[in-house]
C-alpha positions as CSV (number, residue, x, y, z in Angstrom):
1,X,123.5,96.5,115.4
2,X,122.2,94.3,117.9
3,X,120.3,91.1,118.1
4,X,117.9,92.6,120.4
5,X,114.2,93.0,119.1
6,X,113.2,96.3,117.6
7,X,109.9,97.5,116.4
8,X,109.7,98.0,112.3
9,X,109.7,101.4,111.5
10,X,108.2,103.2,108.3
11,X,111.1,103.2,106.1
12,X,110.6,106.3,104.0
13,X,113.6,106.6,101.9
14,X,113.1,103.5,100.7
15,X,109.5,104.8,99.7
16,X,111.4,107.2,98.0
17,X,114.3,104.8,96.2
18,X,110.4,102.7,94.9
19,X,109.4,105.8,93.2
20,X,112.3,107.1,91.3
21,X,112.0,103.2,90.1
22,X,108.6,103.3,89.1
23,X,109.9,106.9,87.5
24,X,112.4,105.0,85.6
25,X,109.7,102.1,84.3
26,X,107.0,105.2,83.0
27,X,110.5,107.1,81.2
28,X,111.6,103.8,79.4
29,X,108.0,102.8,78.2
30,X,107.3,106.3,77.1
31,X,110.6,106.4,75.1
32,X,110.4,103.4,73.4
33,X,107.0,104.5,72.1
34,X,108.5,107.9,70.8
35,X,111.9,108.3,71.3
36,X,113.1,104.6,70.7
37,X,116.8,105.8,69.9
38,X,117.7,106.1,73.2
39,X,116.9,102.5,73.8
40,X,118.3,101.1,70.6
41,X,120.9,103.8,69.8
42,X,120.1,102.9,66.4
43,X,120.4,106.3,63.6
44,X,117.5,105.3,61.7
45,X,115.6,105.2,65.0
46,X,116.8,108.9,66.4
47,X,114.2,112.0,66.4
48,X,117.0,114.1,68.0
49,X,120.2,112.1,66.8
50,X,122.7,114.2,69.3
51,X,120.8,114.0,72.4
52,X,119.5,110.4,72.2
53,X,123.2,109.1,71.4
54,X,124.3,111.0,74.5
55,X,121.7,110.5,76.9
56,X,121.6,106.6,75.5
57,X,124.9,105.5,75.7
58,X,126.0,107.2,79.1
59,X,125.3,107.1,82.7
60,X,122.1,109.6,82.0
61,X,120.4,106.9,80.3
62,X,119.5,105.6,84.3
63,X,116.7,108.4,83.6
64,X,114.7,105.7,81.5
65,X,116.1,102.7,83.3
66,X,113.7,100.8,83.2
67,X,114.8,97.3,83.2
68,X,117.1,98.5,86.3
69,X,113.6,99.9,88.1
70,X,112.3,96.8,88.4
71,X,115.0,94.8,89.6
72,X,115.4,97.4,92.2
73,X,111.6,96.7,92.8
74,X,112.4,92.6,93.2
75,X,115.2,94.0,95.5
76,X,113.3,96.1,97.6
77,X,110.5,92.9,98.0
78,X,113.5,90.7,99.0
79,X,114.6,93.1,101.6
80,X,111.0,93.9,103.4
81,X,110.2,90.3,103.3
82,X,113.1,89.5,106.0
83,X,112.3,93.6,107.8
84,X,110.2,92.5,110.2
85,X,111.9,89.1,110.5
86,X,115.5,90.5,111.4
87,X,113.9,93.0,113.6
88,X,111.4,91.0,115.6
89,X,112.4,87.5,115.3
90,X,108.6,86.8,114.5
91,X,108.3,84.3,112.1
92,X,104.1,84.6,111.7
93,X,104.6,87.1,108.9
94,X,106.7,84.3,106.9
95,X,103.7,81.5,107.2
96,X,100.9,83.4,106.2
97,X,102.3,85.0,103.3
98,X,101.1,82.7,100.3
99,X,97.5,84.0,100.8
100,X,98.3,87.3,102.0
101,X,100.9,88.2,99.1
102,X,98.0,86.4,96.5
103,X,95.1,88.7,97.9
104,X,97.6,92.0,97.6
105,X,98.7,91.1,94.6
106,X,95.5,90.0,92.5
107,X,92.5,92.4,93.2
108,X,94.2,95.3,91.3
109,X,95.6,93.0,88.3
110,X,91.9,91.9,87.8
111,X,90.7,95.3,87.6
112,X,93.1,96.4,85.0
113,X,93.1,93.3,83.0
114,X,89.0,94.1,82.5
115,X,90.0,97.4,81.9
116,X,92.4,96.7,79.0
117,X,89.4,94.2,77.9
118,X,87.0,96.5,77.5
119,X,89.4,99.3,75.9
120,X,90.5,96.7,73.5
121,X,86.6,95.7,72.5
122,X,86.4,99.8,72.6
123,X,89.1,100.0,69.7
124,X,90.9,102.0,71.9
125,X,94.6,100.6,71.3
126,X,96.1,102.9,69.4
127,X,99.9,101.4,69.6
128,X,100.0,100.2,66.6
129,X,99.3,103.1,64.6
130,X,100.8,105.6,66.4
131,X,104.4,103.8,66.4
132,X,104.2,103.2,62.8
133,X,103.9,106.8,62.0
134,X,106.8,107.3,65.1
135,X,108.8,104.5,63.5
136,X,108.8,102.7,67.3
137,X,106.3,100.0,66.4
138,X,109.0,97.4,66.7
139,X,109.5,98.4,70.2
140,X,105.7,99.2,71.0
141,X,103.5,98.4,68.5
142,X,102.8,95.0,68.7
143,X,101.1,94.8,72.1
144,X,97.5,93.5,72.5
145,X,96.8,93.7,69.1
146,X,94.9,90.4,68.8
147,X,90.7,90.0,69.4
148,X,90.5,90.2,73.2
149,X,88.5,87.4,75.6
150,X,87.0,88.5,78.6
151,X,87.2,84.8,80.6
152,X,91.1,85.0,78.9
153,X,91.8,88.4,80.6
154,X,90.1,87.2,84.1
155,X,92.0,83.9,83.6
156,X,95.8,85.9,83.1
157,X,94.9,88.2,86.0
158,X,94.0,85.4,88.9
159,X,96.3,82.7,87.8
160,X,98.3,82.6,84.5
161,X,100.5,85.9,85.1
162,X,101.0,83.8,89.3
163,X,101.8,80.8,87.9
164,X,103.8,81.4,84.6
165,X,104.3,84.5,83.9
166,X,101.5,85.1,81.4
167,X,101.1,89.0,80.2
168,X,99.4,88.9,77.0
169,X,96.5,91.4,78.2
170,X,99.0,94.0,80.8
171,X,102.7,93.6,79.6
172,X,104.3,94.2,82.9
173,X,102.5,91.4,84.4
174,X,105.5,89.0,83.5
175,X,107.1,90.7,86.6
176,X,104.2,89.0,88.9
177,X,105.6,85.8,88.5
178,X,109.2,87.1,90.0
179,X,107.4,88.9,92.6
180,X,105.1,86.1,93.8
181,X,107.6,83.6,93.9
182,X,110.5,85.4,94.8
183,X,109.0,86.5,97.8
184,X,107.9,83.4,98.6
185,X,111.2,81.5,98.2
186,X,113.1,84.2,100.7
187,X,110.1,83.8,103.6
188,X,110.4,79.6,103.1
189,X,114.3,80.0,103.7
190,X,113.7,82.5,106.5
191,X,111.0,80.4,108.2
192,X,113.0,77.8,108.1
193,X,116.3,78.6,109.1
194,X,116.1,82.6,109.9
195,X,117.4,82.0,113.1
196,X,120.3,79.9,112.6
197,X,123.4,80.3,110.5
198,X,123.0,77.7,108.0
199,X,121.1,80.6,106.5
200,X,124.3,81.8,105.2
201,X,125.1,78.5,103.0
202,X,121.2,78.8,102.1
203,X,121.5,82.3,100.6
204,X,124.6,80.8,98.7
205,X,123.1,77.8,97.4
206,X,120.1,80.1,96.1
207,X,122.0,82.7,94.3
208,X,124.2,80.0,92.3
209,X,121.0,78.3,91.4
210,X,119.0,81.3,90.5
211,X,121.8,83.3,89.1
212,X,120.7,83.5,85.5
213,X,116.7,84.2,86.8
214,X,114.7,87.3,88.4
215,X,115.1,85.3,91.6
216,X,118.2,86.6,92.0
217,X,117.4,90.3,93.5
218,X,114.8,88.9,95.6
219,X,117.6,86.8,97.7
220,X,120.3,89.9,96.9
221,X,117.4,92.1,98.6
222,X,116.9,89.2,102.1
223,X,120.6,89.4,102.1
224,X,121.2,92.8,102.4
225,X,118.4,93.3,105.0
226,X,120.3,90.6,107.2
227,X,124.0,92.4,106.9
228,X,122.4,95.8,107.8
229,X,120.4,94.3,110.8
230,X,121.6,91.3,111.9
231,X,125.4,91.9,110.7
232,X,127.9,89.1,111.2
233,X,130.5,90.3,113.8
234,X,132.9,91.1,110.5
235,X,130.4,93.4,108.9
236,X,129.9,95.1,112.1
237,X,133.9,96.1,112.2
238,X,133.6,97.2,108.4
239,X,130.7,99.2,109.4
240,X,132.7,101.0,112.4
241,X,135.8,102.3,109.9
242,X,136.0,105.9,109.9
243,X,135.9,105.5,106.5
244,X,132.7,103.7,106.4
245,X,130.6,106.3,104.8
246,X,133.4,106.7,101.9
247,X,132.8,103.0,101.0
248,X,129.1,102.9,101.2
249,X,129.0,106.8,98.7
250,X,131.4,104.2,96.0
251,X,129.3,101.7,96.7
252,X,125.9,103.6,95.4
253,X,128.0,105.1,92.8
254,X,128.9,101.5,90.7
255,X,125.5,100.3,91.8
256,X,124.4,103.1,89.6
257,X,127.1,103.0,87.3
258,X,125.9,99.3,86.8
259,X,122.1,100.2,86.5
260,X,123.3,102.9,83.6
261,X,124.6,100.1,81.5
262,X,122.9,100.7,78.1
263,X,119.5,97.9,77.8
264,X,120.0,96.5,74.3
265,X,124.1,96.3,74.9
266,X,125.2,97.5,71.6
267,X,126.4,100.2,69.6
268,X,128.8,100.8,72.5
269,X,131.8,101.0,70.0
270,X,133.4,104.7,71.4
271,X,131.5,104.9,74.8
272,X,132.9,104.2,78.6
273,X,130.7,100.5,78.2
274,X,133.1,99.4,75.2
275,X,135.6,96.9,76.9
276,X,132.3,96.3,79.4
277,X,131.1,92.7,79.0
278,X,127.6,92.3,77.9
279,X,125.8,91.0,81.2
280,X,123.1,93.5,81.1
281,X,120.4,91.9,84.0
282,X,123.0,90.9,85.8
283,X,124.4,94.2,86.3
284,X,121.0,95.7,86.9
285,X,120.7,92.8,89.6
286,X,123.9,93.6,91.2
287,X,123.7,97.3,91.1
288,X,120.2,97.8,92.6
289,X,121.7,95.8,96.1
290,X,124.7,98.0,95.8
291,X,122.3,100.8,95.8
292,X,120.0,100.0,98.3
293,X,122.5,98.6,100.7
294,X,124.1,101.8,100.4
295,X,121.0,103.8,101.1
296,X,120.3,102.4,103.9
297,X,123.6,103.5,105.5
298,X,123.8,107.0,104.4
299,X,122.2,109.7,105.8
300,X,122.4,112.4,103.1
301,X,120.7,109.9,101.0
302,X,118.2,109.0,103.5
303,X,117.2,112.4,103.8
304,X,116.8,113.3,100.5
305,X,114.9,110.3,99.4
306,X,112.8,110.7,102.5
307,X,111.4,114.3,101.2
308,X,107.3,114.5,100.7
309,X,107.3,115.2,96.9
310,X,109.6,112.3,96.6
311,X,107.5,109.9,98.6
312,X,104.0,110.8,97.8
313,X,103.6,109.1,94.8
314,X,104.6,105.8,96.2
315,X,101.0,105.5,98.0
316,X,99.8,104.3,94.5
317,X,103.1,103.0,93.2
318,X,101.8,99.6,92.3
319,X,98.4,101.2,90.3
320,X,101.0,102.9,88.9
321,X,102.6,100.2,87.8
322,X,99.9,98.0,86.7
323,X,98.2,100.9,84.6
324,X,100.8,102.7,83.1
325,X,101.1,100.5,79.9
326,X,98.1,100.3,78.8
327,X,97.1,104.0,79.2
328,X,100.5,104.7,77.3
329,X,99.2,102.3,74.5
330,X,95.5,104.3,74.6
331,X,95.6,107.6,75.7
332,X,99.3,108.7,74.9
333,X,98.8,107.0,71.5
334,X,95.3,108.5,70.6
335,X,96.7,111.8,72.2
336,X,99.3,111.4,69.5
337,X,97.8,110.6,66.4
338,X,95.0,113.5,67.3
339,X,97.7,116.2,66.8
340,X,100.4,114.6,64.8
341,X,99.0,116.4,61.8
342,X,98.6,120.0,62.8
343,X,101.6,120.0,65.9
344,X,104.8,119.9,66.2
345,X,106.5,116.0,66.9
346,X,108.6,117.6,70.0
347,X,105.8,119.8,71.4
348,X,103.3,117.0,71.2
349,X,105.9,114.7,73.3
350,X,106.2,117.1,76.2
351,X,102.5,117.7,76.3
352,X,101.9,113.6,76.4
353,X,104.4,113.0,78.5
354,X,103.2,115.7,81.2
355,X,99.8,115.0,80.5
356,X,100.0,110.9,80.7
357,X,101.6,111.2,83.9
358,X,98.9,112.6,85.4
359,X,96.5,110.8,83.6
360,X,98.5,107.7,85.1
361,X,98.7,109.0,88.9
362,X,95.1,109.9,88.7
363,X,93.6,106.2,87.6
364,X,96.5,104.6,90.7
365,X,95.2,106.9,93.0
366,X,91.5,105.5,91.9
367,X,93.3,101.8,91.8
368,X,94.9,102.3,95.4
369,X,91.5,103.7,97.4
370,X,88.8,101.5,95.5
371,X,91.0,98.1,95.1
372,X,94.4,98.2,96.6
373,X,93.0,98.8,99.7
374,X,90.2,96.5,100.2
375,X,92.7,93.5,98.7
376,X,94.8,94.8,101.5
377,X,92.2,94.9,104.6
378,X,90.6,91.4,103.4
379,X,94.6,90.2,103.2
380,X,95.1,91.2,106.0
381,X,92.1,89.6,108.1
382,X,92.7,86.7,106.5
383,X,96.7,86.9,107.7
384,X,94.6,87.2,111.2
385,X,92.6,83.8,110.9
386,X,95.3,82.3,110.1
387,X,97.9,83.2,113.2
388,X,94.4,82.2,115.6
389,X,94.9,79.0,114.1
390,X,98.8,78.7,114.8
């Protein structure tokens, strides 16, 4: 591919690669609040002892892979954060993005931290007792059981879960941290040295010192972004082999062979992980570039992820995100402890599981057109002030 500038383009597949990742992040919270023996592979844990061992501790356990979701998410960032660099050279994008990514990012965190503060006042977590009678409340039944603050809640959402990672209120909020930050560290090394190759030997530098952190996809993400648009004459050769496409179809398979590695890493005596080290993240890490790098040069793959009932849940993807816990922990768990009495275990699952996914798309979709949205157009303005002042 050439130097020369292009326009960004909507990049739907990778729409679609978001949502089976936010997919994977809904599955593994749901499990671990009924099904916990596909996380754990533990006996004493298993409602369905054959078909948790098997789906657990093989390559179908990527269909709760949730820890591998959202460092393909962290990836994903990485990689639209130098888009629009490698395509346009236009570095304005990079400058303003403190503010912007803060205004994005906070509105709809605020709004479901006071909505988990006034469900908690409500009595409305039912975690705790619902995973005590599922025997998962050492996976799920400790969260936000504690007397809940409303200037505590306001005080994670606008700074603490920025600025350290705090996610007392809204348990996925320690990714906020990775996301703020991450993005921010790959537009500083972009704006200042996007252009030249000393880029390279930054990108290096990075990864050693933030191999052991959630920094790490971020930079994986930049990187891949710059070898698929701004290739280095040795990558453009690689990418002319007849057998190109072979390499990039192995390529998505170990990514996802890496993603499927089992999350707690143990009880792997007799399965294909057995002689695998333990490096869990760091597989997820290096499997979700694989993947997406991959993706992007494969056309079947393209296709298919670029299909409308694939896509069209990524509109609300980070509602999604941000509410999906705490509507697991209240409505899935009341839902729960309703019929556990008079229903079957199994037939109440299916139900909660249908029914809490639409419960969850409904309130994003609320999230996306009444919050998201506006934090959007006001981050956006303000991105605007800012260039006129350039």
């Amino acid at each position: 591919m050439s130097e020369g500038k292009k326009q960004p383009e909507k990049l739907d597949y990778i729409d679609g690669l978001k949502v089976f990742s936010c997919m994977m992040i809904f599955n593994f919270h749901f499990i671990n609040a009924f099904y916990a023996g596909f996380y754990s592979l533990r006996p004493e844990e298993y409602h369905l002892p054959a078909l948790e061992y098997f789906v657990g501790s093989t390559p179908l356990n990527l269909i709760m892979g949730g820890k591998f979701g959202v460092r393909m998410f962290m990836t994903i960032s990485g990689f639209f954060v130098g888009y629009r660099f490698f395509l346009t050279g236009d570095k304005r994008s990079l400058t303003s993005g403190a503010i912007k990514k803060y205004l994005r990012l906070v509105f709809p965190i605020l709004t479901a931290n006071i909505a988990i503060y006034i469900l908690m006042k409500l009595g409305l977590f039912a975690n705790a007792q619902a995973t005590a009678l599922a025997g998962t409340s050492v996976y799920f039944g400790n969260y936000n059981q504690f007397s809940p603050s409303l200037p505590a809640a306001v005080f994670e959402a606008v700074w603490g879960c920025f600025a350290t990672g705090l996610n007392k209120y809204n348990g996925p909020l320690w990714f906020i941290y990775y996301e703020f930050f991450g993005t921010l560290l790959v537009a500083a090394i972009l704006s200042l040295m996007g252009n030249s190759n000393a880029r390279y030997i930054a990108y290096v530098v990075a990864c050693i010192l933030g191999i052991r952190t959630d920094f790490l996809p971020f930079l994986l993400g930049c990187i891949v972004c710059d070898l698929t648009y701004r290739p280095p004459v040795w990558v453009q050769k690689i990418m002319s082999w007849k057998i190109f496409p072979v390499l990039m179809w192995l390529l998505f398979l170990f990514g996802m062979f890496l993603g499927s590695f089992p999350p707690m890493g143990e009880r792997l005596e007799g399965t294909i992980y057995e002689h695998i080290p333990v490096k869990v993240i760091e597989y997820y890490i290096l499997g979700s570039s694989c993947v997406l790098y991959a993706v992007l040069h494969l056309e079947p793959l393209k296709k298919a992820l670029s299909k409308k009932f694939v896509t069209w849940l990524n509109r609300c993807s980070y509602g999604f995100y941000l509410t999906h816990f705490f509507i697991l922990c209240t409505f899935s768990c009341g839902f729960y402890l309703a019929l556990q009495p008079y229903v079957n275990y199994h037939v109440i699952a299916i139900a909660n599981y249908i029914l809490t996914l639409a419960v969850t798309i409904g309130v994003s979709m609320l999230m996306k057109k009444f919050v998201e949205e506006p934090g959007i157009a006001l981050s956006n303005a303000v991105a605007v002030k800012l260039r006129e002042k350039e």
